[in-house]
N, C-alpha and C positions, 0 to 999 in steps of 0.2 A: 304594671299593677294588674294582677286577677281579678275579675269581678267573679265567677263562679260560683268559686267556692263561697262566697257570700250572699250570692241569691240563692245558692240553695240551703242555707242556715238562715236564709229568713223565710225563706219557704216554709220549709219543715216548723220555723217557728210558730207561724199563719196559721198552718193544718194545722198542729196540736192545739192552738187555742180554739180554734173552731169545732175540730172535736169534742173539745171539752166543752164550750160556752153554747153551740152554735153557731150558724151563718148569720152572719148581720152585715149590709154591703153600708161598711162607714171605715173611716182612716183609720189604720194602725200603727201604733209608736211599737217600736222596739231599742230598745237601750243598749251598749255592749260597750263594756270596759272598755280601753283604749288598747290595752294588752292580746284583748285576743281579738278586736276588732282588725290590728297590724296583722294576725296570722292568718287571718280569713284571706285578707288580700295577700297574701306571701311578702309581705311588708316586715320592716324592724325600726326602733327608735331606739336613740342614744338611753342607755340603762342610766336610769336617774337612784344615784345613790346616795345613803350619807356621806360616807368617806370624802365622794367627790364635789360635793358641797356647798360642806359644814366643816371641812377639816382647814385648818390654823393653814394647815399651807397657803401660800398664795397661789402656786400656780397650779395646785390641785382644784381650788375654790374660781380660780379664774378656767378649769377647764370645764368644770361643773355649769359654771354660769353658762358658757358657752355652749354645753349640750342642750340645757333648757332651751336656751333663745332657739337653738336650733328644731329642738320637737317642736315647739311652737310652731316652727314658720313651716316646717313639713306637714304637720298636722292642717294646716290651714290651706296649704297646695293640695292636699289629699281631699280635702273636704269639697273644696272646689271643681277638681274635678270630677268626683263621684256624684256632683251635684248640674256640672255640664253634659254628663256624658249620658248617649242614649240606650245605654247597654240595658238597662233595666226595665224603660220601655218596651224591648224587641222583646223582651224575656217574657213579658205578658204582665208586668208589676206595675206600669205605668209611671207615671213622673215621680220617682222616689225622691224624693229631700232628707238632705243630712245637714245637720250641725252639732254643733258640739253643745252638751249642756249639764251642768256642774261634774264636770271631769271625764262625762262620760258621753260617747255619739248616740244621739238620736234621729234614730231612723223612720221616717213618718209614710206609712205606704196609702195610697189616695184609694178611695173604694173601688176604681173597678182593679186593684190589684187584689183586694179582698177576694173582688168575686171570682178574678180568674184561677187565683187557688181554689177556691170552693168547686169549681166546675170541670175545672183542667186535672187536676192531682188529686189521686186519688188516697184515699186514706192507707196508709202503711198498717200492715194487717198486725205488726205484734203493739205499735204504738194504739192501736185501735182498741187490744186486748188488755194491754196494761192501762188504759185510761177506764177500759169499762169497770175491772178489779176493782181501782184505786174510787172509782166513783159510786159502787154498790156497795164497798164495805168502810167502815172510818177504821179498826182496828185489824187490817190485815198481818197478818203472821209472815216471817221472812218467808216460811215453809209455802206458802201462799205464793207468794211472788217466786220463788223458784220455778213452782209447779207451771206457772205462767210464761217462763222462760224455756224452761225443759217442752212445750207441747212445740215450741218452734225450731229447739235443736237442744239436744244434748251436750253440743259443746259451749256453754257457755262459763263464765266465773262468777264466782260469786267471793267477797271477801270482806271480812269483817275489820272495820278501820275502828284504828286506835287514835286518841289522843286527837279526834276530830269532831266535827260540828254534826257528823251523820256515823248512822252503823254499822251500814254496809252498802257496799258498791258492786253493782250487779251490771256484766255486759258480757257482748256475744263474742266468738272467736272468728266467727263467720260476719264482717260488717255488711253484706248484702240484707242480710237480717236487717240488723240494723245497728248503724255506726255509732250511737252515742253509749255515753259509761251512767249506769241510773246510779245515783246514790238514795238511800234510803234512811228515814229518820222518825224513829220511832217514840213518842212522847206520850205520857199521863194518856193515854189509850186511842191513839189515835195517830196514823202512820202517815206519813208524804214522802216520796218522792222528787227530786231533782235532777235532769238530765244534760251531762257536760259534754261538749267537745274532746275528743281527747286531749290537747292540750292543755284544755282548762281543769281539768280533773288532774291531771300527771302534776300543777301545779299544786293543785288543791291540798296531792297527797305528799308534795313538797318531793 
């Protein structure tokens, strides 16, 4: 199992709240699907589908059962030991706790994990600029957010999604910038913002 790539997506989580809200040295919960909690750690779980079930067959329906019971009990190993393990301590996070709660892991980080983000990691400069944007204006223009992306590179995308819950998804070609994909949602005059993992986005966009 990887821890990495998961303290540094709660990291980055940390920092962008604290950006946004400020510094306050008290616990923080983070919540993450179960789905993309497995990709963080380079993990997988038996695909829970209808077919394998709900379907009349019996031994389709008896293999179905069997996947369940199985996430379960792997989910519950996982849990444990990410909840024994000192990796997150060394990382500067302190005694992180996991459990699971209504479907979904929650990740609870004890204050001096707050403050070693706030003191140690420093603000990512375009995640800096897209919070100051999004926080000085309530109706920003796509044209806006581009402009915002264009002053850190040229090569970025931008693209207008169909037949989804946002309007456009905007991210870099260069992940040193910065690796997540924004999606953008613009409403009765007033714009937000959400930023995916690539996996969770390439889901998103199906």
């Amino acid at each position: 199992m990887k821890k990495q790539k998961l303290i540094k997506n709660m990291t980055d989580q940390i920092k962008e709240a604290q950006i946004k809200l400020g510094f306050v040295r008290e616990s923080i919960r983070l919540y993450f699907p179960w789905e993309s909690f497995m990709v963080l750690l380079g993990e997988t779980l038996w695909e829970e589908n209808s077919s394998g079930i709900n379907s009349e067959d019996k031994i389709q329906q008896e293999n179905g059962n069997h996947k369940k019971t199985e996430n379960k009990a792997r989910k519950s190993r996982i849990l444990n030991e990410l909840n024994s393990s000192s990796e997150f301590a060394v990382s500067g996070l302190g005694q992180v706790s996991f459990r699971e709660s209504r479907g979904r892991v929650e990740v609870t980080i004890p204050p001096e994990g707050a403050e070693y983000v706030h003191r140690e990691i420093p603000d990512p400069p375009f995640l800096k600029e897209m919070i100051r944007l999004f926080g000085t204006h309530h109706d920003i223009s796509i044209h806006d957010i581009c402009d915002c992306f264009a002053r850190f590179s040229p090569d970025y995308v931008c693209l207008e999604m169909q037949d989804n819950d946002f309007d456009y998804a905007l991210y870099f070609q260069d992940k040193e910038i910065d690796p997540y994909y924004y999606c953008i949602k613009m409403e009765m005059g007033h714009t937000i913002y959400h930023r995916f993992m690539k996996e969770d986005y390439e889901k998103l966009v199906g």
